[in-house]
C-alpha positions in Angstrom: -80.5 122.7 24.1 -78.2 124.2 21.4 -74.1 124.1 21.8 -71.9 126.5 19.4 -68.6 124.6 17.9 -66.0 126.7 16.7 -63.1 125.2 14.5 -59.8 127.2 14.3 -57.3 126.7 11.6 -56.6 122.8 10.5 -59.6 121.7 12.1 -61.7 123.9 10.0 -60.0 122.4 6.7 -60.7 119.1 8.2 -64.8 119.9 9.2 -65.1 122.0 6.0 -66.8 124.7 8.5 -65.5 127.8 10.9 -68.6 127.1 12.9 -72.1 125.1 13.8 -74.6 125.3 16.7 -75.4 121.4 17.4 -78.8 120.8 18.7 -79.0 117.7 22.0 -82.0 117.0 23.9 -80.1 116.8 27.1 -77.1 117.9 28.8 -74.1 115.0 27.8 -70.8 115.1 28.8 -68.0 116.6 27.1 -66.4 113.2 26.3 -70.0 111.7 25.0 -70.5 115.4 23.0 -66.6 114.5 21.4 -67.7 111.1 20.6 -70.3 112.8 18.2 -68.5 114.6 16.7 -65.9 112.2 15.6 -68.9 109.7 14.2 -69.7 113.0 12.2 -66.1 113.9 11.0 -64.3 110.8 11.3 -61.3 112.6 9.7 -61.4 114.6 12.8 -60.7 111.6 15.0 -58.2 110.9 12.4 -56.3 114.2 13.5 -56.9 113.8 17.0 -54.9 110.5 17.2 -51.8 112.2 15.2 -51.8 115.3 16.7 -52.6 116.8 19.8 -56.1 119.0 20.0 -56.3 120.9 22.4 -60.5 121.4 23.8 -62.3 124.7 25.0 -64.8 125.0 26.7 -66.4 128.8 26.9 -62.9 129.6 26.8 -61.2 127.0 29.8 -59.6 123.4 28.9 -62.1 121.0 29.1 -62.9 117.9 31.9 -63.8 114.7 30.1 -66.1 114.7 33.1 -68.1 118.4 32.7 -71.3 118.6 31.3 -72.2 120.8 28.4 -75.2 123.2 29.2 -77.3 125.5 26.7 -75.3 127.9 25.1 -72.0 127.0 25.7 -69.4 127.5 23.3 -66.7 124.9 22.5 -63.7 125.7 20.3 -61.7 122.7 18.6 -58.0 123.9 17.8 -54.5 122.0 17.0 -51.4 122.7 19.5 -50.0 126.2 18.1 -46.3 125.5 16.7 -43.7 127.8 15.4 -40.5 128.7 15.6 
């Protein structure tokens, strides 16, 4: 089962990448899938608990409780701001 990530703006800096396609052997939960990702960037986590992220999936807010499937697409972005 693969899953694409795309990171938008400060979360790219952070990740060093625009995008990745992450490999599981199952289907996981969002919540289990984040908690990967922040043992692989922990500067990620880092941002998450000073600002707020705000969590795609294929293009809808996320559920802590939906499971990913093959091919789904989550993008990881920071809460636009401007003024």
């Amino acid at each position: 089962m693969e899953v694409k990530v795309v990171y938008l703006g400060l979360i790219a800096d952070v990740t060093r990448r625009k995008e990745e396609r992450v490999k599981l052997d199952s289907e996981i939960k969002f919540s289990e899938f984040l908690s990967m990702l922040f043992i692989k960037y922990p500067k990620l986590k880092e941002l998450s608990e000073k600002l707020e992220l705000i969590f795609l999936v294929n293009g809808i807010k996320y559920r802590d409780d939906e499971r990913l499937h093959d091919g789904d697409e989550v993008a990881i972005m920071t809460v636009p701001s401007g003024g």
